[in-house]
N, C-alpha and C positions, 0 to 999 in steps of 0.2 A: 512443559516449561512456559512460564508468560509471557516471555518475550517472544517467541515463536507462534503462539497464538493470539499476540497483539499485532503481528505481521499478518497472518493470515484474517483477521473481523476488519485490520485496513485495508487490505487487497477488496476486500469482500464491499467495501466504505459501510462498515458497522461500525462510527465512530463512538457511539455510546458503548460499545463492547469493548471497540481498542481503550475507550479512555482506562476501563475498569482496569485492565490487563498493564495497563501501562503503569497504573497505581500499583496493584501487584508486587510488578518487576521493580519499580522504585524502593516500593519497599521491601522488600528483600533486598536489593543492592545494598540499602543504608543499613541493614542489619548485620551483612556480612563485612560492612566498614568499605562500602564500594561507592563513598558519596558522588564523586564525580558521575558513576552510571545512572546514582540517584537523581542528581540532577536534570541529566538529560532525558533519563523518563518520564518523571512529572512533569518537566518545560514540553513535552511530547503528548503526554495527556491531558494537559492542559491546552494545547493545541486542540486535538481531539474535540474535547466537550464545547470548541468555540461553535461548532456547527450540531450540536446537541438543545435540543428545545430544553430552555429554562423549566424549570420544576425541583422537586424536594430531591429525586434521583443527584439529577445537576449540581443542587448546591451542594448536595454533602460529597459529591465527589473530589468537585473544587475543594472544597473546605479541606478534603487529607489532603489532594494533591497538593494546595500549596502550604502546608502543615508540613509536609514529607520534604517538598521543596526547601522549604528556610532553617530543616534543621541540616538537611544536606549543606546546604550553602553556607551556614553557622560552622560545621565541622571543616569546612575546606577554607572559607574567608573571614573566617570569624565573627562573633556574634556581633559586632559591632560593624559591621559592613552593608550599606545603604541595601542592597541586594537581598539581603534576609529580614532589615526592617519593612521593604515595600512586600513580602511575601507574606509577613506578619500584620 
């Protein structure tokens, strides 16, 4: 389960590994129509990668996470809500 092994690479402070996992778990939440979880997993992996060395890794993770982010945020506040255009 991702979310269980993004608990254990953070215990670990594998935060390039939690970020991954936290992408993961987000998306799967948002597929299952769990935006809210989706939410707080990307704002979580997006956390993550703030202590992850810049490089092509990096930005493409950023790039789903907050892809994953603003369409969570779209389904729960609507696309027109300041919140999903700063994620965009």
């Amino acid at each position: 389960m991702p979310s269980a092994e993004r608990l254990l690479f953070e215990e670990a402070h594998d935060q390039a590994q939690a970020s991954e996992y936290a992408l993961v778990a987000a998306q799967h939440a948002a597929r299952m129509s769990g935006y809210r979880e989706a939410i707080a997993f990307a704002r979580r992996g997006l956390a993550f990668l703030e202590s992850v060395p810049v490089g092509a890794e990096h930005a493409y993770k950023r790039l789903m996470l907050l892809v994953t982010l603003a369409m969570a945020l779209g389904a729960v506040d609507g696309y027109g809500a300041p919140e999903v255009y700063e994620a965009y």
